[in-house]
N, C-alpha and C positions, 0 to 999 in steps of 0.2 A: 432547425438550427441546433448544436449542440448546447444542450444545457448544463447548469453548474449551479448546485445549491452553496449559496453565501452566507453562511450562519456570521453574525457581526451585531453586537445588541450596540455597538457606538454606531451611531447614523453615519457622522462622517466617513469613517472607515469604510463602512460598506458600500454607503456611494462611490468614493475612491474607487475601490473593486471594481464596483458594477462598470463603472463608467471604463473599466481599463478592459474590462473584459469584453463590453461592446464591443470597443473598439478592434479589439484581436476577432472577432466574427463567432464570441459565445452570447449564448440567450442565458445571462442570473434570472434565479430564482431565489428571493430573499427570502431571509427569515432573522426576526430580531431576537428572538426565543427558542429554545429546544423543544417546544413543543410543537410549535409554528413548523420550525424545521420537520421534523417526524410530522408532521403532517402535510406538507409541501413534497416529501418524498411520495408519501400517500396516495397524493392530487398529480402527483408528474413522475412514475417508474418510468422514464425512459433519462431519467437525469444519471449521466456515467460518472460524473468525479461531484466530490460534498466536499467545501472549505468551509471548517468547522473552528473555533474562535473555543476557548478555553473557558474564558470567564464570561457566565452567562447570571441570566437572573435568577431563572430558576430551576435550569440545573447544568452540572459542568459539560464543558464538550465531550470528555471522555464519556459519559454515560449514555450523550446522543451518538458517539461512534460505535459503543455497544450494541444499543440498539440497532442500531443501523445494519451491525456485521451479521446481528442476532436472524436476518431474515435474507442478505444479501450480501452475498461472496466476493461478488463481480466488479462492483461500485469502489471506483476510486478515492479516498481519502485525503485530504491533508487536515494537518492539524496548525492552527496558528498559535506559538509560543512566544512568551519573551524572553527578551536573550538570557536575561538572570537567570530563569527558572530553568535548569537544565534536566531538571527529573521529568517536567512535563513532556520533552520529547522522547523521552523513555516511556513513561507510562503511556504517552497518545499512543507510540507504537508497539508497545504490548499489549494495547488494548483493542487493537486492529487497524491502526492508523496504516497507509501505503507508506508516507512522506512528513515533513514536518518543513515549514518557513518561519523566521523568527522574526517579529518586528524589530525595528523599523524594516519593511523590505521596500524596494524598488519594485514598477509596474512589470520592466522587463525580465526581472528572478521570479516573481510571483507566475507571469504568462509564460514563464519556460518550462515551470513545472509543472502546472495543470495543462500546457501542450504533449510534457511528454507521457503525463498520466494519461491522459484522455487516450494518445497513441496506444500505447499500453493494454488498457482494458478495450480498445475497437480492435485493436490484431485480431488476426488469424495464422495458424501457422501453416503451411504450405510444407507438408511430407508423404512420402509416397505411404508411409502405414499409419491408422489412426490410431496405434497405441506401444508401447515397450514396456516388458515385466521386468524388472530384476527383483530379486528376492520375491517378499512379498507385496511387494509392489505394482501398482498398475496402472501408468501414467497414460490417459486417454487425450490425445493431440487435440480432436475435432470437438470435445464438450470441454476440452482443461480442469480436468480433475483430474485427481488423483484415488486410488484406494489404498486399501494396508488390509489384506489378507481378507480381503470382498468387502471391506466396508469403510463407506467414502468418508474422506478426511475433508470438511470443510476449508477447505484455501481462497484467500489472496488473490488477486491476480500477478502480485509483485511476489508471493510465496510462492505460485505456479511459475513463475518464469522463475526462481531460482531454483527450485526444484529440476524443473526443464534442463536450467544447465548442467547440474548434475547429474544427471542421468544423459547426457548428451558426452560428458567428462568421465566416466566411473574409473574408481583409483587415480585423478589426477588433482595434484595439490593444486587448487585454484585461490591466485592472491586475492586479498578482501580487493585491491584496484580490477583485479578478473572482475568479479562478482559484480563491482560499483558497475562499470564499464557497461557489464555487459547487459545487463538488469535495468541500471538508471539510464544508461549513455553516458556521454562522454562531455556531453553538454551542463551536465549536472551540478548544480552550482552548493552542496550538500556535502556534509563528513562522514568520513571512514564507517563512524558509528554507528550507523544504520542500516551497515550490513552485518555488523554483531547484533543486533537487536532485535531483527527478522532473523538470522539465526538463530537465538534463542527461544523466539514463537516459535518457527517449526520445529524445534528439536521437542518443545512439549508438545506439538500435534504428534509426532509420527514415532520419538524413542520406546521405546518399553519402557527406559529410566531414563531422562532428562538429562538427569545429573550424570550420568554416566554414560553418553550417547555414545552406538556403535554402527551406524547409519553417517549422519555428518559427524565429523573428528576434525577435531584442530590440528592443524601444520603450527605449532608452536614458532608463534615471529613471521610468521608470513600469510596463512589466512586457512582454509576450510578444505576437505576434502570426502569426497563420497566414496564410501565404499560397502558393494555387498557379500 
C-alpha cells in the first residue's frame, strides 16, 4: 500500500486523517512527536509523502521537515498551517516543504493534494534522451537531478519538475498560472504564492547571487522566465 507519515500530536486530528486516508486506499503511519516521526521514517523508507503538523511538543514541524530534506530529496512534503499564521507557509516552504494546507481543511482538499503529491514523486518521465545541458547545467530525466557545472544540486521533486519546465521553455516567459498548472495541476486547490516561494528556494540552490538572479528572471506582472 502507499504509505503517508501523519505527524499530528492532537489525537483527534490525526485520527480524522488516518481514517480519511484509509479510506482513499493509503496505509498512515502515525507519529504524535517529531521524534516518533524521524523515527517512523527510519522504520519505513519506502513512505513517499510526510504531513507534517507545525506545532509539536518537542520540536517544530519545520525542524522535522529539515531533517527529513537533510537526507531525502525525493519524499513529499506538506506542511499543515493555520490560516492566521501566514509566515508558516513561507517558512515550511523554505525550509523544504513541497505544499502547505491550512486548517480547518476538508477530507476531500487534504486527499487531493497528497494524491497529487504522491503522483508527483512515483512519475517517471518518458523521453527519448535521458538528459539536456544548457549552460552549466545538466538536467538528468531518468535519476531527476539536476547539476551546475558537475556538481549535484540537492532538488525537490516539485523543484525538479519546475526546473524540468524551464528547460523544456528556455527564453519563454512562463505565467506563475504556467507554472501552478503545470507543476501542481489544475486541480490544485492552493495560491499563486507558492510558486514564488519555490522560486525563491531555487534561485538560492542554483544563482551565483540570489539577489541578483540571471538563470530564472522575473517577467515583472506576469511570472518567471529561463534563460541561458
Amino acid at each position: 500500500m502507499k504509505k503517508v507519515l501523519v505527524l499530528e500530536d492532537e489525537t483527534s486530528i490525526r485520527s480524522f486523517v488516518v481514517i480519511n486516508l484509509k479510506r482513499s486506499g493509503y496505509d498512515p503511519i502515525e507519529a504524535g512527536t517529531g521524534a516518533e516521526a524521524l523515527r517512523q521514517m527510519d522504520l519505513n523508507p519506502d513512505i513517499k509523502v510526510a504531513l507534517l503538523d507545525i506545532m509539536l511538543p518537542d520540536m517544530d514541524g519545520f525542524e522535522v521537515c529539515r531533517q527529513i530534506r537533510a537526507t531525502n530529496s525525493k519524499i513529499g512534503i506538506i506542511m499543515l498551517t493555520a490560516r492566521t499564521q501566514e509566515m508558516d507557509k513561507v517558512t515550511g516552504l523554505m525550509t523544504g516543504a513541497d505544499d502547505y494546507v491550512t486548517k480547518p481543511f476538508s477530507p476531500a482538499e487534504l486527499t487531493a493534494r497528497i494524491d497529487a503529491l504522491y503522483r508527483r514523486v512515483g512519475e517517471s518521465d518518458d523521453t527519448p534522451s535521458d538528459e539536456v545541458v544548457q549552460g552549466p547545467f545538466k538536467l538528468n530525466f531518468r535519476n531527476r537531478t539536476l547539476e551546475k557545472n558537475g556538481e549535484r544540486v540537492r532538488l525537490t521533486q516539485v523543484e525538479y519538475s519546475i526546473i524540468k519546465l524551464f528547460m523544456d521553455n528556455p527564453g519563454r516567459a512562463l505565467s506563475r498560472e504556467d507554472i501552478l498548472y503545470s507543476v501542481w495541476g489544475r486541480d490544485y486547490f492552493g495560491e499563486l504564492k507558492i510558486v514564488d516561494v519555490n522560486i525563491r528556494r531555487l534561485r538560492i540552490k542554483i544563482e551565483d547571487d540570489p539577489t541578483n538572479p540571471t538563470y530564472i528572471t522575473t517577467v515583472w506582472g506576469y511570472g518567471y522566465k529561463w534563460g541561458i
